[in-house]
N, C-alpha and C positions, 0 to 999 in steps of 0.2 A: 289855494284851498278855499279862499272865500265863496269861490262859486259850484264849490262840491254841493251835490245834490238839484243844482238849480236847472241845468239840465239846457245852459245858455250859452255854454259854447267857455274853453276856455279861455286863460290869462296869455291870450299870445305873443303880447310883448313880454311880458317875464316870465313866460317858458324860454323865447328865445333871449332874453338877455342870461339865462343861469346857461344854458345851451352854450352859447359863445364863451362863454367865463371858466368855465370848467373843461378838465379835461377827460371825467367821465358820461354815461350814458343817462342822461333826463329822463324823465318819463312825466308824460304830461299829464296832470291830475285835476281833477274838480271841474265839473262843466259838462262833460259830455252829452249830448241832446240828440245827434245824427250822424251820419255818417261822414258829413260834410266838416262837422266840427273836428272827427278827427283824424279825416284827411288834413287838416289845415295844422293840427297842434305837427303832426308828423312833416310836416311840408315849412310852412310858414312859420312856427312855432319851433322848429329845429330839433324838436324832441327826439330820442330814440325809440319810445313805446308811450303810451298811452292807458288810462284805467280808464274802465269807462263801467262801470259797474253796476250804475241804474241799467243802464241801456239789456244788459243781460240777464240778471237777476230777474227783472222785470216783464221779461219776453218779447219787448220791445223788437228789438233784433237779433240774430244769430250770429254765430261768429264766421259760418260761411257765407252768409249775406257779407257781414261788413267785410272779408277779406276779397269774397269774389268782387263787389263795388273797387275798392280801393285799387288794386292789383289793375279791374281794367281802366282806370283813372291815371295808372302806369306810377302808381305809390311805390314804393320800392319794400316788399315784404318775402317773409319766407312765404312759399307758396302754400298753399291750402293744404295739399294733401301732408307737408310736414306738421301744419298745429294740428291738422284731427288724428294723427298718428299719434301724439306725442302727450 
């Protein structure tokens, strides 16, 4: 959470150290800045989901932007047409 709001990418060693430790779903928090950041919290980071809240609110990016990026990056997400459904 230290890096909530700062918009510099998150704590990716201690996303994925809580990640491996538990044997529920993480969701990576504080940091978000691109799309690259969280690819990386979902990837590298071991997270199951991600906030990323400036980035929206904001109008920074969409969330068919960041799904259609991630998805052809071959992230492993539900596909697009399920979260604008939903």
């Amino acid at each position: 959470m230290d890096g909530d709001g700062t918009q510099a990418g998150y704590d990716l060693a201690l996303t994925r150290a809580v990640a491996t430790a538990v044997a529920v779903p993480v969701i990576a928090s504080g940091g978000a800045g691109s799309i690259a950041h969280i690819g990386a919290a979902l990837g590298e980071g071991q997270a199951a989901a991600a906030l990323l809240a400036s980035l929206l609110h904001d109008g920074v990016l969409t969330v068919e932007q960041i799904k259609t990026e991630l998805l052809a990056q071959g992230v492993n997400l539900r596909p697009l047409e399920a979260a604008m459904a939903g």
